[in-house]
GULO-85767 format. One record per atom (N, C-alpha, C): z, y, x; residue in one letter. Coordinates in steps of 0.2 Angstrom, whole numbers, padded with zeros to 4 digits, always signed. Layout:
ZYXa
...
END
This chain:
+0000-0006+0004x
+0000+0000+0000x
+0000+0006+0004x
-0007+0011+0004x
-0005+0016+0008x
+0000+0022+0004x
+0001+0027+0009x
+0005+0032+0007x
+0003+0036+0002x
+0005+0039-0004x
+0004+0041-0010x
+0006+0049-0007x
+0002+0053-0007x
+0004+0062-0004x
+0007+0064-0011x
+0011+0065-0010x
+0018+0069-0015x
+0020+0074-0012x
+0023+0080-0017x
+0025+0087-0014x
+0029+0087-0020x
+0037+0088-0019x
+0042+0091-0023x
+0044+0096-0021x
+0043+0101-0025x
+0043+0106-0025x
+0045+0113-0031x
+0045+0118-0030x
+0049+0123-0036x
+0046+0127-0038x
+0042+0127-0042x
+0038+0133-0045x
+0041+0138-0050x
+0036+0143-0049x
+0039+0150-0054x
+0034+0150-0059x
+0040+0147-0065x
+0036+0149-0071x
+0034+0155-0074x
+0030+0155-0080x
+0031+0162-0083x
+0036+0167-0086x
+0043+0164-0085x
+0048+0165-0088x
+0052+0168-0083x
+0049+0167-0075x
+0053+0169-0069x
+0058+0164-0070x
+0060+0158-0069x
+0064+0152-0070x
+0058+0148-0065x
+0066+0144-0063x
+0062+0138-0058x
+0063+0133-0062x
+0058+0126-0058x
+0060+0121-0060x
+0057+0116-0056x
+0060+0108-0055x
+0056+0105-0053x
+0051+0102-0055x
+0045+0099-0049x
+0040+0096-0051x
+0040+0090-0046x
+0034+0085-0048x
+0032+0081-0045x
+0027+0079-0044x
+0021+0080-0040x
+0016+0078-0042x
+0013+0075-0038x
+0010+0069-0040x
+0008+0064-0036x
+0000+0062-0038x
-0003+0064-0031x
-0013+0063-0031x
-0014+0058-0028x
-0014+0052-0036x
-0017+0045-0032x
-0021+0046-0030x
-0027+0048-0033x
-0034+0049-0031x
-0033+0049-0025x
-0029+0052-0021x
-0030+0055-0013x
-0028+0050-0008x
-0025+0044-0010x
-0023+0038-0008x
-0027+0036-0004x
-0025+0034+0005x
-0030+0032+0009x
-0036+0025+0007x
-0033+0021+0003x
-0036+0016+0001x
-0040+0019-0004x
-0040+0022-0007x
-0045+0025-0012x
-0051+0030-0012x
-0050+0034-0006x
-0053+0039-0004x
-0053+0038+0003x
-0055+0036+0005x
-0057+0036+0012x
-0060+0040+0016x
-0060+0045+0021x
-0065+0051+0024x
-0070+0047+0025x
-0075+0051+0025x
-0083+0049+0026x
-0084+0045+0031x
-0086+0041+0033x
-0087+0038+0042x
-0092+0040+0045x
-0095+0042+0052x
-0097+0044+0056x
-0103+0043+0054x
-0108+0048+0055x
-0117+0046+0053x
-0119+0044+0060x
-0123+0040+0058x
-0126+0038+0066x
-0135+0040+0065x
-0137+0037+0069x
-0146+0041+0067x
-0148+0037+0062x
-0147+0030+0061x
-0151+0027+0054x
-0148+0028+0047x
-0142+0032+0046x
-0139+0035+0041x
-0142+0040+0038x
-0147+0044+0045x
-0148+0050+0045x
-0158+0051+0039x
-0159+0041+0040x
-0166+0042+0036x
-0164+0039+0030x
-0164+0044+0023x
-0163+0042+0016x
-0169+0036+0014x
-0168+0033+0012x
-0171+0026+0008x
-0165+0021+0005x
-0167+0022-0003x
-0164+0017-0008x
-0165+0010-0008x
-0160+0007-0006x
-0162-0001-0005x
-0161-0005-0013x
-0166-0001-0018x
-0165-0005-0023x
-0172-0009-0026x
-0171-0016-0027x
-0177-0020-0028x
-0184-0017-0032x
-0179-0014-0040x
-0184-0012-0042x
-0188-0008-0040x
-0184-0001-0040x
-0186+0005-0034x
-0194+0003-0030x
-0191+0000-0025x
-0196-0003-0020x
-0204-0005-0021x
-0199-0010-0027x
-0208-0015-0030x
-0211-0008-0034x
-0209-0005-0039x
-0210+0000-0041x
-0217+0005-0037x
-0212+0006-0031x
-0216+0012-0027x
-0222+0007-0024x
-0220+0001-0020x
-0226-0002-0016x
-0233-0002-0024x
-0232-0005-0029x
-0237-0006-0036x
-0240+0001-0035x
-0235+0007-0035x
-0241+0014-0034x
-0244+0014-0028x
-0242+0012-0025x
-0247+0014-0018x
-0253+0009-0020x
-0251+0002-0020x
-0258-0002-0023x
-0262+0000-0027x
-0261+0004-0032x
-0263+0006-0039x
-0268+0012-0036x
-0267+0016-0031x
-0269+0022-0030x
-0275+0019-0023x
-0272+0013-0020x
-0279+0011-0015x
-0283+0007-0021x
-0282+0005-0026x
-0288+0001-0029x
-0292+0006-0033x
-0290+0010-0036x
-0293+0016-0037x
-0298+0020-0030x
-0296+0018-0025x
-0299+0022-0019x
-0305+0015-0018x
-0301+0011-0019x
-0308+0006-0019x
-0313+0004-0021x
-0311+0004-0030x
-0317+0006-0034x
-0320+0013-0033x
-0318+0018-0031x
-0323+0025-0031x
-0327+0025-0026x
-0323+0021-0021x
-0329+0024-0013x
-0336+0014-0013x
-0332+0011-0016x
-0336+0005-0015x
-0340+0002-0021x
-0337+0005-0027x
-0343+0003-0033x
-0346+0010-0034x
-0344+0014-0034x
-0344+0022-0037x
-0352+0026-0032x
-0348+0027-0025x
-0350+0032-0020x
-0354+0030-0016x
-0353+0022-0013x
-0358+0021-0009x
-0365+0018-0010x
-0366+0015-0019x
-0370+0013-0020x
-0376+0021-0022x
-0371+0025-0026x
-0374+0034-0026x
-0381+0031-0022x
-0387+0039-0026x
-0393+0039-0022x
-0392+0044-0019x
-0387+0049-0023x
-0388+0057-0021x
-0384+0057-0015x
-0382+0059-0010x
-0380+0058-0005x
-0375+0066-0004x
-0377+0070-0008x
-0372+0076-0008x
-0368+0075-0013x
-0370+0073-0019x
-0366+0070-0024x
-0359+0063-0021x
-0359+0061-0018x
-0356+0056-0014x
-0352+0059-0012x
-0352+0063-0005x
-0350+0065-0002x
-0345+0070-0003x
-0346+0073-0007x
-0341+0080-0011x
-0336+0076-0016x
-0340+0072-0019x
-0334+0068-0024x
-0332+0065-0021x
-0333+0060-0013x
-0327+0055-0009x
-0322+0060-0005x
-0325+0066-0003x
-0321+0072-0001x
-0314+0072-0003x
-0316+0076-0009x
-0311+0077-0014x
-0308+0074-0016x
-0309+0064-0018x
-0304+0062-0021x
-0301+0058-0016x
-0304+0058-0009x
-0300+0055-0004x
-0292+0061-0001x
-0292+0068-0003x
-0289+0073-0001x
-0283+0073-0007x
-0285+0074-0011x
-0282+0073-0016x
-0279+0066-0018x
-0281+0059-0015x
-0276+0055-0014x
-0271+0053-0006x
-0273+0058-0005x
-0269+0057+0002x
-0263+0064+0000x
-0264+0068-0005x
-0258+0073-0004x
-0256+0069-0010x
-0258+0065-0014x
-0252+0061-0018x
-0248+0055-0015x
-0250+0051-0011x
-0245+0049-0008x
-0241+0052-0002x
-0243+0057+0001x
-0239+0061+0006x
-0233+0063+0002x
-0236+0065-0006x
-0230+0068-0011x
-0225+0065-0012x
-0229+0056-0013x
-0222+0050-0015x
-0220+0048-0008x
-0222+0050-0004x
-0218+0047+0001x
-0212+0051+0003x
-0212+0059+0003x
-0209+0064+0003x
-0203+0063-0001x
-0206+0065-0006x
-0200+0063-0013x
-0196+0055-0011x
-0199+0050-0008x
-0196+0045-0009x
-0188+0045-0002x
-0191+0048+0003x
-0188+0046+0009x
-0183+0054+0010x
-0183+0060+0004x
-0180+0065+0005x
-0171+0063+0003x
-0169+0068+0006x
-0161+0065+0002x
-0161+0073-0003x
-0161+0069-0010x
-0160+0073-0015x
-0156+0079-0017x
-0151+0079-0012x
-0146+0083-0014x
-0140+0080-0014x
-0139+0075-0010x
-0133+0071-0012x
-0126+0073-0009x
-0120+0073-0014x
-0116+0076-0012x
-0112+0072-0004x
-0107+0072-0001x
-0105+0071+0005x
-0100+0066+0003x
-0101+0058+0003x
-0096+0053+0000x
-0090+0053+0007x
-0087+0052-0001x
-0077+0052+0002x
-0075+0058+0006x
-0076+0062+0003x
-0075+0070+0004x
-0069+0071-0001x
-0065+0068-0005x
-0062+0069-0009x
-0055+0067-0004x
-0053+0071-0002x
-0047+0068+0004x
-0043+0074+0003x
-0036+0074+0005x
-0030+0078+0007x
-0032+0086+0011x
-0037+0083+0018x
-0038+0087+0022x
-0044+0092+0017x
-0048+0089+0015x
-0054+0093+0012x
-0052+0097+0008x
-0047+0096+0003x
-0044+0098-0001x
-0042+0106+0001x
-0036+0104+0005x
-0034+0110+0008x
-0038+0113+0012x
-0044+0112+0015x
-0049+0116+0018x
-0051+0119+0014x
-0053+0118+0007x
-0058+0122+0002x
-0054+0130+0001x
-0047+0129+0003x
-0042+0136+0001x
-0047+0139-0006x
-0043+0133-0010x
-0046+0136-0018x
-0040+0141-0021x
-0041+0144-0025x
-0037+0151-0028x
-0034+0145-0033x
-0027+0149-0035x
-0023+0147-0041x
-0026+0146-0047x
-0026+0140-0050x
-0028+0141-0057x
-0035+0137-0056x
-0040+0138-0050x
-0045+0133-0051x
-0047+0128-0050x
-0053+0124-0055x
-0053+0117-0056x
-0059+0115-0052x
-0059+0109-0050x
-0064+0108-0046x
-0066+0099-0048x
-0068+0095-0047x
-0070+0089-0051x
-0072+0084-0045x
-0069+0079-0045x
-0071+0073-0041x
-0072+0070-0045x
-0078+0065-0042x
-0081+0056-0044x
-0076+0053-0042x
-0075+0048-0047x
-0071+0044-0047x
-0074+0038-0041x
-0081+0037-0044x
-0084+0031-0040x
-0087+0031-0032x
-0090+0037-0030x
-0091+0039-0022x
-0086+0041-0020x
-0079+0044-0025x
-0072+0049-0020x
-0077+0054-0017x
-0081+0057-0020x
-0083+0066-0019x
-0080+0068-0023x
-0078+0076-0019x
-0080+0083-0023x
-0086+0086-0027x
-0085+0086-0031x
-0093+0085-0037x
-0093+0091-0038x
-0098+0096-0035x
-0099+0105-0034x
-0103+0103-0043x
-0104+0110-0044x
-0105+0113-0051x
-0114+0109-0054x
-0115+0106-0058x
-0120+0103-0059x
-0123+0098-0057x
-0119+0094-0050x
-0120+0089-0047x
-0118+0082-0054x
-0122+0078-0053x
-0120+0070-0060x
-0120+0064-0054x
-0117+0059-0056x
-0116+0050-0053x
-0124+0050-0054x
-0129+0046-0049x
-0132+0040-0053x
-0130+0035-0049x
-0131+0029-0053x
-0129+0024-0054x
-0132+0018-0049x
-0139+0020-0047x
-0142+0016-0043x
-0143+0018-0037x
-0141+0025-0034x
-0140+0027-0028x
-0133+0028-0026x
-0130+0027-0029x
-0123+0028-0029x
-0121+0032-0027x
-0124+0039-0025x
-0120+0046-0024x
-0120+0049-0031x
-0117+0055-0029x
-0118+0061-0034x
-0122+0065-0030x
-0127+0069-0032x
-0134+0071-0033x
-0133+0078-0034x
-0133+0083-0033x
-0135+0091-0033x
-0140+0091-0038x
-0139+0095-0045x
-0145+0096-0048x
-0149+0091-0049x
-0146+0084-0052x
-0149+0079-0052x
-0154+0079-0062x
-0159+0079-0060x
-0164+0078-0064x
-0165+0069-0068x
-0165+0067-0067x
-0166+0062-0068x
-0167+0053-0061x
-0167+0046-0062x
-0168+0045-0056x
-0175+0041-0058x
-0180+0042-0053x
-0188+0036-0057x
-0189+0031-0050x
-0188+0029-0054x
-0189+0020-0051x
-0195+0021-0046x
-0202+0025-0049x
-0207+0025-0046x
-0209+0028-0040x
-0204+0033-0038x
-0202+0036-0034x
-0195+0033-0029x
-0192+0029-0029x
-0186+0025-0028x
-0183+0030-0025x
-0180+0034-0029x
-0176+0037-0026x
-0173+0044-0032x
-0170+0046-0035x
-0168+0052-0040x
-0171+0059-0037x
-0172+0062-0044x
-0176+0068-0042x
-0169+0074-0042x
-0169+0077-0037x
-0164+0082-0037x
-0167+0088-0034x
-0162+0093-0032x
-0166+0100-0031x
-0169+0100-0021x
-0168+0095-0018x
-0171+0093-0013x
-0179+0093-0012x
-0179+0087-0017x
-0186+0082-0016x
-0188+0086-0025x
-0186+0089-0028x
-0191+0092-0034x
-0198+0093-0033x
-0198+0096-0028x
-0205+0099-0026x
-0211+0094-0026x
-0209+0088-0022x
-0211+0084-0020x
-0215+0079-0027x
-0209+0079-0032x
-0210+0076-0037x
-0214+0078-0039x
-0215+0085-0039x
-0220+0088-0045x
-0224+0088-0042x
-0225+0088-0034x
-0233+0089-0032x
-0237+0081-0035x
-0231+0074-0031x
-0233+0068-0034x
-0237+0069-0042x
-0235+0069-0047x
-0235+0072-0053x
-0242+0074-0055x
-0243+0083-0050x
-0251+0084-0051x
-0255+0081-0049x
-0254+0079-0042x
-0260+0076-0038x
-0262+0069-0040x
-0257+0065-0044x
-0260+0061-0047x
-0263+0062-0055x
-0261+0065-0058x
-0262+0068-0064x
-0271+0069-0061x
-0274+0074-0057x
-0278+0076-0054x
-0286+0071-0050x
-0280+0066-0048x
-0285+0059-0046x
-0288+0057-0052x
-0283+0053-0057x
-0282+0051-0062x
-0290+0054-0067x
-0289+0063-0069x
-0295+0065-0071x
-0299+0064-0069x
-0300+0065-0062x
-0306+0064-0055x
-0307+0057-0059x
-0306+0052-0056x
-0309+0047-0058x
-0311+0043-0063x
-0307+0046-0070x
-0311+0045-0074x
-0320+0047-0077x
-0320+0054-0075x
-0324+0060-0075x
-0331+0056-0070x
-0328+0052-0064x
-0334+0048-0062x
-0336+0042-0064x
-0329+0038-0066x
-0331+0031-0071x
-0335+0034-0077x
-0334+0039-0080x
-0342+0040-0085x
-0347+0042-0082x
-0349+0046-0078x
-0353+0045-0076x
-0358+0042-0073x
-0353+0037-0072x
-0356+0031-0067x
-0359+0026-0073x
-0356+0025-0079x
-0358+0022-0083x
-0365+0024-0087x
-0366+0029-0087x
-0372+0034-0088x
-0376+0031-0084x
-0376+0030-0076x
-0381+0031-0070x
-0384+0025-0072x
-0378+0020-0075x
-0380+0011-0074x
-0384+0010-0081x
-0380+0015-0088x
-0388+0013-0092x
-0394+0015-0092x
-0394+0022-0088x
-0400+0023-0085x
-0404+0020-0083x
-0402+0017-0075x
-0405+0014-0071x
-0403+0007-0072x
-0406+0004-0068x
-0406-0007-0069x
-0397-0007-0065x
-0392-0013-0069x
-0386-0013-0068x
-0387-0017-0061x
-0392-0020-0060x
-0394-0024-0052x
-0393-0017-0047x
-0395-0012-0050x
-0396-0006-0044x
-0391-0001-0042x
-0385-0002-0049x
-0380+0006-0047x
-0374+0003-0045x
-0374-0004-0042x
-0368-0005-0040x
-0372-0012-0035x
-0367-0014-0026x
-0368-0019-0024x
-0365-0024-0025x
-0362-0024-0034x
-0357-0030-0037x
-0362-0033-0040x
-0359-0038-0044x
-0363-0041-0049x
-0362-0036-0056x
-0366-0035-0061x
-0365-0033-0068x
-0359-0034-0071x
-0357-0039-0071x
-0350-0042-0076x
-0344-0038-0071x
-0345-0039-0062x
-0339-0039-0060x
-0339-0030-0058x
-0344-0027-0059x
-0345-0021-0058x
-0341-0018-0065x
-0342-0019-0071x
-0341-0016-0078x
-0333-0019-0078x
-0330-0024-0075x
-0321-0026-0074x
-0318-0021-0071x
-0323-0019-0066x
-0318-0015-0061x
-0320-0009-0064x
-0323-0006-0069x
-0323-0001-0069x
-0317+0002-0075x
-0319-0003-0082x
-0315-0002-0085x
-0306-0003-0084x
-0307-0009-0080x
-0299-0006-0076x
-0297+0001-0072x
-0301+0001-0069x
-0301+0009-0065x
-0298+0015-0072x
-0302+0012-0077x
-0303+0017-0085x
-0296+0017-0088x
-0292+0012-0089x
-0287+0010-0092x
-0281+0013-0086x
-0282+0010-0079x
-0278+0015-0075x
-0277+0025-0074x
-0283+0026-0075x
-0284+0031-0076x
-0282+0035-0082x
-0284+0035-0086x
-0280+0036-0092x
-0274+0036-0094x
-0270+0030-0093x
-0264+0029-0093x
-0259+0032-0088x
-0260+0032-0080x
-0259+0037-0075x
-0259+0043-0078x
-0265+0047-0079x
-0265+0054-0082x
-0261+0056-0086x
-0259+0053-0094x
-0254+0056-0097x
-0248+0055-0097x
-0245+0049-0093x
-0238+0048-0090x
-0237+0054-0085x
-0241+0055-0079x
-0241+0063-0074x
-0241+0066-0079x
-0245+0067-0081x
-0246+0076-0087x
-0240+0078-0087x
-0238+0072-0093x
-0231+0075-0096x
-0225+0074-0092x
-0226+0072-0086x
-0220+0074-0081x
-0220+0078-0078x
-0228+0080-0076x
-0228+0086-0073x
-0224+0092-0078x
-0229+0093-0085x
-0223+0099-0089x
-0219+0098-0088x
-0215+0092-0091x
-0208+0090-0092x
-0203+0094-0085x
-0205+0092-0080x
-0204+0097-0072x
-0205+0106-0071x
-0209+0107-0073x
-0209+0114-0073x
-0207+0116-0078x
-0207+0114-0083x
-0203+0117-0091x
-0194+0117-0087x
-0192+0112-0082x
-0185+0111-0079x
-0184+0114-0074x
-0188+0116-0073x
-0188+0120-0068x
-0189+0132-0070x
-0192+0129-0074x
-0194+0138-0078x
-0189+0140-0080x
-0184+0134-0086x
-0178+0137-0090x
-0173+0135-0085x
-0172+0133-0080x
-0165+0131-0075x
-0161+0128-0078x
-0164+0119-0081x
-0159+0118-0083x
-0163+0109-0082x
-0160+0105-0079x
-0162+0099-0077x
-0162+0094-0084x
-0165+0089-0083x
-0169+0083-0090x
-0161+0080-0090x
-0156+0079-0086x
-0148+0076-0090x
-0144+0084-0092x
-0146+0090-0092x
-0142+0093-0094x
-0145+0095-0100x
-0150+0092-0103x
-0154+0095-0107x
-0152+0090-0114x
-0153+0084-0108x
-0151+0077-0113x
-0143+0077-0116x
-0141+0078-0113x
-0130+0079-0113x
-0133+0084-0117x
-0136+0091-0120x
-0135+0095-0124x
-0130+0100-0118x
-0127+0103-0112x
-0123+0105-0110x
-0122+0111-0110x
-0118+0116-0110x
-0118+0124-0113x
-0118+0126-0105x
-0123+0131-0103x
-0123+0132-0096x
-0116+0135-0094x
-0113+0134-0089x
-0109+0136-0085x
-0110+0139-0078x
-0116+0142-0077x
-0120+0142-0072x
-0124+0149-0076x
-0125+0155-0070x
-0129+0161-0070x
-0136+0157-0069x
-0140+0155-0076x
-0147+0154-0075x
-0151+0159-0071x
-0155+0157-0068x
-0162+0161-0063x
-0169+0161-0068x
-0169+0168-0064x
-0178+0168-0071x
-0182+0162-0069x
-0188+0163-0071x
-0191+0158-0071x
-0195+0159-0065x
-0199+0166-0064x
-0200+0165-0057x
-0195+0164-0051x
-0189+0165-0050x
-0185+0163-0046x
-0182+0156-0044x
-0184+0155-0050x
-0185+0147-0053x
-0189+0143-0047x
-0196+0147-0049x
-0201+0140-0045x
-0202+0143-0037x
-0199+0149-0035x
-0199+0150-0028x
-0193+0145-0023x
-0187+0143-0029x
-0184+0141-0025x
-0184+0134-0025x
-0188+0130-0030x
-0190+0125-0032x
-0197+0124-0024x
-0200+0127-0024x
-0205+0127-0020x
-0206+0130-0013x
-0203+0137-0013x
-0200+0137-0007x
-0202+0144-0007x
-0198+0150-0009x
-0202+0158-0005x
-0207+0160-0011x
-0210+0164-0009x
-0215+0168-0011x
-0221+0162-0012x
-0224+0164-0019x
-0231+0161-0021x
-0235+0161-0012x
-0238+0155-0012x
-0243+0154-0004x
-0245+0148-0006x
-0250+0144+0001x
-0252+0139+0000x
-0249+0132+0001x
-0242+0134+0004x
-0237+0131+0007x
-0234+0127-0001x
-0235+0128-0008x
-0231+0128-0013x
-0233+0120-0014x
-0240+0119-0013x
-0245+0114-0013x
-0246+0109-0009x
-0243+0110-0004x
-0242+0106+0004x
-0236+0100+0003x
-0234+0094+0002x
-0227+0092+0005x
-0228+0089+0009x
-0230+0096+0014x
-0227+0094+0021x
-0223+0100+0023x
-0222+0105+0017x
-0218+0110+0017x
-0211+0111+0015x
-0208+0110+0016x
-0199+0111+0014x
-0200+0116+0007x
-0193+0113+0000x
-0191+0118-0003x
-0186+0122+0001x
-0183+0129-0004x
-0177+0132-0002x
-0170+0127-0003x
-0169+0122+0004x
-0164+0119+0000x
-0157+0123+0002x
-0153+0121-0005x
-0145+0124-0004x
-0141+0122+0002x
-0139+0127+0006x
-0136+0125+0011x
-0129+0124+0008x
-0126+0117+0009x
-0119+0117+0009x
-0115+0113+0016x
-0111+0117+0017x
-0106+0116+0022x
-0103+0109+0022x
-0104+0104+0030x
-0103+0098+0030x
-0096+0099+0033x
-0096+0100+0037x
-0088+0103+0039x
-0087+0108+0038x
-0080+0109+0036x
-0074+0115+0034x
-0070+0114+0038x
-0069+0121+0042x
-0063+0120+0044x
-0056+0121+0041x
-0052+0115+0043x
-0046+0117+0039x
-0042+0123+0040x
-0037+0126+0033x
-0036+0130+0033x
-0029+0129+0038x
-0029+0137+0040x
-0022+0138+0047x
-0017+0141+0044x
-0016+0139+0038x
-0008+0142+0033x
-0006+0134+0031x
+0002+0137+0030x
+0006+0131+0027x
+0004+0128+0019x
+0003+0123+0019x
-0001+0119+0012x
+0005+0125+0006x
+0000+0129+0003x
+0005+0132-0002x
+0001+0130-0008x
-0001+0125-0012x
-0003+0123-0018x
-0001+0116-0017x
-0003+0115-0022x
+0000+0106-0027x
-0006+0105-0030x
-0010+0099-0030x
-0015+0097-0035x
-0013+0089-0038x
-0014+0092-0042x
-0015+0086-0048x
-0020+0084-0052x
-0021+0077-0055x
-0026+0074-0056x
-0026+0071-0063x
-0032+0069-0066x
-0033+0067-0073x
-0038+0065-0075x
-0040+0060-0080x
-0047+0057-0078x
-0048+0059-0085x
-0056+0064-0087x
-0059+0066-0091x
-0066+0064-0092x
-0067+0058-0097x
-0072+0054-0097x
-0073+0049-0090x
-0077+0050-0086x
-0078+0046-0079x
-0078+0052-0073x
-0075+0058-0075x
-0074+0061-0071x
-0066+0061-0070x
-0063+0064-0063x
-0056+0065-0064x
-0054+0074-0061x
-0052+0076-0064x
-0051+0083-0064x
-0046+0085-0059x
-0045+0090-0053x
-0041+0090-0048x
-0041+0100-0050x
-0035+0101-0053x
-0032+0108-0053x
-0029+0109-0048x
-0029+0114-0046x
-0024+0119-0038x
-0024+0123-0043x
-0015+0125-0042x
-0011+0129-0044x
-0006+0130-0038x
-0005+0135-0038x
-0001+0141-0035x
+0009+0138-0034x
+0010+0136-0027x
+0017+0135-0029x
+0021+0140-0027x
+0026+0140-0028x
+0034+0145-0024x
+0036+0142-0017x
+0033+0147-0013x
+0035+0144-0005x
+0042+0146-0004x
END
């Protein structure tokens, strides 16, 4: 059994009358809350080791090479036009290489996550929080849970303006990697259009001309890979679409897709909406918004605090509120 930090001690009520207290912060129990343990350099590269996650993202990456190999191998190389080829292999090869840069980005960023096992005695008394205020620890990682940070459950931190987490991306969308998401989002929304846009067309070239001549497949297996391409395409496009909005809508109104879900009443000075997507994307409108090989404005927060150089003059106590536990600092009688 480790040691339970207690502090008996005498407070001044409202009445100017003393009295005793006691107050004991299990949460703060060596066993319970552990300080964080040293990062070493493989700490330092984020990736979710979780099954679905993974299979999830490797099927996009497939889904997007087969796509690239029906457009350049039934589509383009068979083409008569040789500028018509070339412009449309340009473009959708650009265009699919800045959407997986996007999922790669988004996958391998750390979202925002808060600092596990930071809920300790010392941290505590570093933060030198004012009398009267409350601040929130996770019960499940033993973090200091900052203002709009949520659990998820398959990363097992708490997240910074967590948005939601997508399997497809293996990894939760927070105010880190947002950007990333939403570039993934349009540039496959983008592909997706693109090659639909060329599957009809291609279908035209082939009733035109002999199906022996607009492809170096056979007819049967040239018309499978396209209408798969068709059904991919399609179905791709309006899942991106409406994630793309769904993202810039959460990002214009400053208000993430679980704070919208929980219905929550903001407790947080909202940002317009242009301040919105500069911090979302990074600065002033430029070409840089469009790149993810470009960093958002991320929040800097403070990994080390140094502790404070005054004798401990508060008391905290604890309380579980839902699956949150509530840690008040109040003011004692030195």
């Amino acid at each position: 059994m480790g040691k339970i930090w207690t502090i008996d001690h005498i407070m001044l009520t409202s009445s100017h009358r003393y009295r005793d207290i006691e107050r004991t912060a299990e949460y703060l129990q060596p066993e319970k809350c552990m300080p964080p343990p040293i990062r070493t350099s493989m700490d330092k590269v984020w990736f979710i080791k979780d099954g679905c996650g993974i299979a999830c993202a490797v099927v996009t990456w497939m889904l997007v090479f087969y796509a690239e190999f029906v457009v350049i191998f039934v589509m383009l190389l068979p083409a008569k036009d040789l500028i018509y080829s070339t412009i449309n292999g340009i473009l959708f090869n650009m265009l699919a290489f800045m959407a997986l840069a996007s999922h790669f980005r988004a996958m391998i960023t750390d979202p925002g996550a808060v600092p596990k096992g930071n809920a300790t005695k010392e941290f505590i008394e570093s933060l030198q929080l004012k009398p009267g205020q409350v601040v929130y620890k996770c019960p499940k990682c033993c973090s200091i849970k900052p203002d709009r940070a949520h659990h998820c459950s398959v990363c097992k931190r708490c997240i910074r303006k967590m948005d939601h987490h997508c399997p497809w991306v293996n990894n939760c969308v927070g105010e880190n990697n947002q950007k990333f998401f939403v570039l993934f989002t349009m540039y496959i929304s983008l592909i997706s259009l693109h090659a639909l846009m060329m599957v009809g067309m291609h279908f035209l070239y082939c009733f035109e001309e002999d199906w022996t001549k607009c492809s170096s497949f056979s007819p049967p297996t040239t018309v499978i890979l396209l209408i798969l391409l068709c059904f991919e395409g399609l179905l791709f496009l309006i899942f991106t679409a409406v994630m793309f909005g769904t993202q810039v809508h959460s990002i214009c109104s400053d208000e993430t897709g679980i704070e919208r879900l929980k219905k929550e009443n903001p407790t947080w000075e909202k940002t317009s909406r242009w301040d919105g997507l500069k911090q979302a994307f990074g600065g002033s409108f430029s070409p840089g918004w469009f790149s993810p090989f470009s960093n958002a404005l991320y929040h800097k927060v403070p990994s080390d605090v140094e502790p404070a150089s005054s004798e401990l003059n508060e008391y905290v106590t604890g309380k579980l509120v839902g699956n949150v536990e509530v840690i008040e600092v109040g003011k004692v009688e030195e």
